[in-house]
C-alpha positions as CSV (number, residue, x, y, z in Angstrom):
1,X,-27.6,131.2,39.5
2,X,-29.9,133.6,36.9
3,X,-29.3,132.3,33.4
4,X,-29.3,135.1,30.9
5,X,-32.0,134.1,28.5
6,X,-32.1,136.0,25.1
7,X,-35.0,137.1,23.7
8,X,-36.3,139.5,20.9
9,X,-39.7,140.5,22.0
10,X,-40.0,143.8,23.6
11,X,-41.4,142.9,26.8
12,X,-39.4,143.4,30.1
13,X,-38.2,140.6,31.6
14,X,-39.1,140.0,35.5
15,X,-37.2,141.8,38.1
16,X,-38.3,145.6,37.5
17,X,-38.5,147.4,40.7
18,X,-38.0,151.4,41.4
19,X,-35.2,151.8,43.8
20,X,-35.3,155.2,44.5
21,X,-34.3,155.2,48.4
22,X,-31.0,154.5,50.3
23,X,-31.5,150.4,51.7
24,X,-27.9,149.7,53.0
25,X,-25.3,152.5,52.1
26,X,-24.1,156.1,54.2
27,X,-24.6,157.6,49.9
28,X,-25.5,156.9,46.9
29,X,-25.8,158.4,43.8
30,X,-29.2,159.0,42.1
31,X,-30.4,160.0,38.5
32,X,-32.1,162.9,37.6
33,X,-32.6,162.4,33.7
34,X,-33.7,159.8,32.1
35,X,-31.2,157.6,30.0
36,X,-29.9,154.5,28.7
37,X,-27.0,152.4,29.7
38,X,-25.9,148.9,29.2
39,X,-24.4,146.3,30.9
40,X,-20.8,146.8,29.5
41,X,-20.8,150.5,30.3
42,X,-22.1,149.6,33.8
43,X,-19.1,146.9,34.3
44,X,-16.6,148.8,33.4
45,X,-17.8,151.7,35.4
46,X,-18.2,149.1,38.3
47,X,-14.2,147.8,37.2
48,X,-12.9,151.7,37.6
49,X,-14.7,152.5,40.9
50,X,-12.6,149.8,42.8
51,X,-9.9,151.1,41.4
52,X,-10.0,154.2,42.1
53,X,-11.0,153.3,46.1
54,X,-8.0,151.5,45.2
55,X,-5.6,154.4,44.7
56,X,-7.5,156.4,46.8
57,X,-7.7,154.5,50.7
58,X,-5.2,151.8,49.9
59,X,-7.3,148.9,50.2
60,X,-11.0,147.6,48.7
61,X,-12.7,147.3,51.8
62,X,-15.7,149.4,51.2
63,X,-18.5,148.2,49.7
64,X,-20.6,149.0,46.8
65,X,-23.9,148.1,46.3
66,X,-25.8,148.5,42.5
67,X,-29.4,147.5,42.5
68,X,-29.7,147.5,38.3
69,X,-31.4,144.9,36.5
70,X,-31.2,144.6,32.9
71,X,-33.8,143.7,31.6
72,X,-33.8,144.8,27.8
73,X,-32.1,143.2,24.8
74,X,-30.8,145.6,22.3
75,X,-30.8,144.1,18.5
76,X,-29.0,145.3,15.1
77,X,-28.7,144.5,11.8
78,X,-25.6,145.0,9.6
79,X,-25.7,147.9,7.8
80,X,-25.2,146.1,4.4
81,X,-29.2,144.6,5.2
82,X,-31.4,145.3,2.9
83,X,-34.8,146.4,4.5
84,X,-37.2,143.8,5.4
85,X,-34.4,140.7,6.8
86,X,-36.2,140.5,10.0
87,X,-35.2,141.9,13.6
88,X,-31.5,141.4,13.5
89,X,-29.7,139.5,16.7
90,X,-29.1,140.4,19.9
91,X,-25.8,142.5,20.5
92,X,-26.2,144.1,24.6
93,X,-28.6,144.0,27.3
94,X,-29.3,147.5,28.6
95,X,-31.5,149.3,31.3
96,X,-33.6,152.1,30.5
97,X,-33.2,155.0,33.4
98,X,-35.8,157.0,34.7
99,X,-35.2,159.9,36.9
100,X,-34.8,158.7,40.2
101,X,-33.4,155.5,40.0
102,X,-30.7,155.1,42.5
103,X,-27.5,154.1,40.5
104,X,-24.8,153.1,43.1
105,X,-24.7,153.0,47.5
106,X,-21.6,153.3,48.8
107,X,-20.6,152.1,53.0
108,X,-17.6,152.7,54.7
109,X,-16.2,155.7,52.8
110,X,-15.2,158.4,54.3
111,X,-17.0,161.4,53.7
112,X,-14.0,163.6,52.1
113,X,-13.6,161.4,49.0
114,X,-17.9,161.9,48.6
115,X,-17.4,164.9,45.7
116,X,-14.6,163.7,44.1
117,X,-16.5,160.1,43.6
118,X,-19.2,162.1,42.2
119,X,-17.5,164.1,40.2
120,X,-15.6,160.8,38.8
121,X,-18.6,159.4,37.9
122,X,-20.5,162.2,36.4
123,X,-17.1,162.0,33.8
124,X,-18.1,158.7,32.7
125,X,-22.0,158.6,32.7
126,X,-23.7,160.1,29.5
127,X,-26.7,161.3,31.4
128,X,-27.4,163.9,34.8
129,X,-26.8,162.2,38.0
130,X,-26.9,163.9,41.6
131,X,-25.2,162.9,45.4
132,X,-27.9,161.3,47.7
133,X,-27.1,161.6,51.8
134,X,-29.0,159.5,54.6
């Protein structure tokens, strides 16, 4: 098991890889523009995909597949601070996006449901993303 370790500098933590080709799924989904997201976004974005195959097929038996890593801690101070307090503590991990990074593969879904998963998750991401076919 990977234990999250918290840590304030700015270097990336191991683990960065480009994933910009299908591995395992039929489709994927791919981003075009670069983009931040973190690691509560992503979860609940994971959380709403199941249920939607959910609603959709009747069962969870398809898979998805996610190859992010997040790698970055994101810091604040309060807003009270006075400048010159330091760094501030660590409040999300996040994963910066460039374009191309494959974002989700998808097997055993049938192919009708392809654009209206797409267009489901293009609601809830800030940032462009595109349909990738093998």
């Amino acid at each position: 098991m990977q234990v999250n370790k918290k840590t304030h500098n700015k270097y990336k933590l191991k683990g960065n890889k480009k994933f910009q080709f299908l591995e395992l799924g039929t489709f994927g989904i791919k981003t075009t523009s670069s983009g931040l997201i973190t690691k509560e976004k992503w979860q609940l974005i994971e959380r709403v995909l199941q249920r939607k195959f959910k609603l959709m097929l009747g069962h969870k038996k398809n898979k998805i597949f996610s190859s992010l890593k997040f790698n970055s801690s994101l810091t604040k101070l309060s807003l009270e601070s006075r400048m010159g307090k330091g760094k501030g503590s660590i409040y999300a991990k996040a994963q910066f996006l460039k374009p191309g990074t494959l974002l989700f593969e998808f097997i055993k879904l049938p192919k009708q449901y392809e654009d209206e998963i797409f267009m489901f998750i293009q609601k809830k991401i800030k940032f462009k993303i595109k349909l990738v076919k093998f």
